[in-house]
C-alpha positions, -999 to +999 in steps of 0.1 A: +000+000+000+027+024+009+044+019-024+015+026-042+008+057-024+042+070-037+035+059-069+004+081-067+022+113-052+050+112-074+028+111-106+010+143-090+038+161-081+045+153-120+012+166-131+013+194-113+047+209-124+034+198-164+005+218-155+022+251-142+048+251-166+018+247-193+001+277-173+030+301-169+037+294-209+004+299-218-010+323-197+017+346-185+043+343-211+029+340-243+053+361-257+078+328-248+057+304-266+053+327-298+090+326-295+094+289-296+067+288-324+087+310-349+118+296-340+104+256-352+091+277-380+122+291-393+140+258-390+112+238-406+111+265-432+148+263-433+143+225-441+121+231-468+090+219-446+070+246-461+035+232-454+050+227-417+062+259-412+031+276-421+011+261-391+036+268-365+042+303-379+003+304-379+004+295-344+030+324-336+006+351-354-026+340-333+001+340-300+015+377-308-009+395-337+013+427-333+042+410-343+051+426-378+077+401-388+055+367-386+031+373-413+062+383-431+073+350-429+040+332-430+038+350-464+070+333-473+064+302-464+028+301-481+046+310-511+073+286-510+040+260-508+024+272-536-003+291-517-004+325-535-036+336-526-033+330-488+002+341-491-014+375-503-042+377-476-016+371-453+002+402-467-030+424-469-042+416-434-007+424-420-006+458-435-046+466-422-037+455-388-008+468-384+002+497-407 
């Protein structure tokens, strides 16, 4: 029984730091995760991982939407893909939201 109970406690104590490091990511520092984001999308983009890249650099726009540089490089990276017209929408959007 005892062993089972520290079983128990140490898989809380595990949840519990995955879940505040989740929160403090999320919620407080979402400037950190956008980060993170744009970073996996520049070094998929810089794999050629085009189609990749675009989600996480979609990701980094929703995260940080005054960021001029992301849709910058979504742009890119939906042109690299073949996508023209989002690449262009991306482009247009940028320059209304931000001008």
């Amino acid at each position: 029984m005892k062993y089972i109970l520290k079983i128990f406690l140490i898989v809380l104590l595990v949840v519990a730091i995955i879940g505040a490091a989740c929160w403090f990511f999320l919620v407080q520092r979402p400037d950190l995760t956008m980060s993170v984001f744009a970073y996996w999308g520049d070094h998929f983009y810089d794999a050629g991982r085009y189609n990749r890249a675009v989600s996480l650099y979609e990701t980094a726009c929703r995260l940080d939407p005054q960021n001029a540089n992301l849709p910058v490089r979504l742009a890119q990276a939906y042109i690299n893909s073949g996508n023209y017209t989002k690449a262009e929408y991306t482009l247009v959007s940028a320059i209304t939201n931000n001008p």
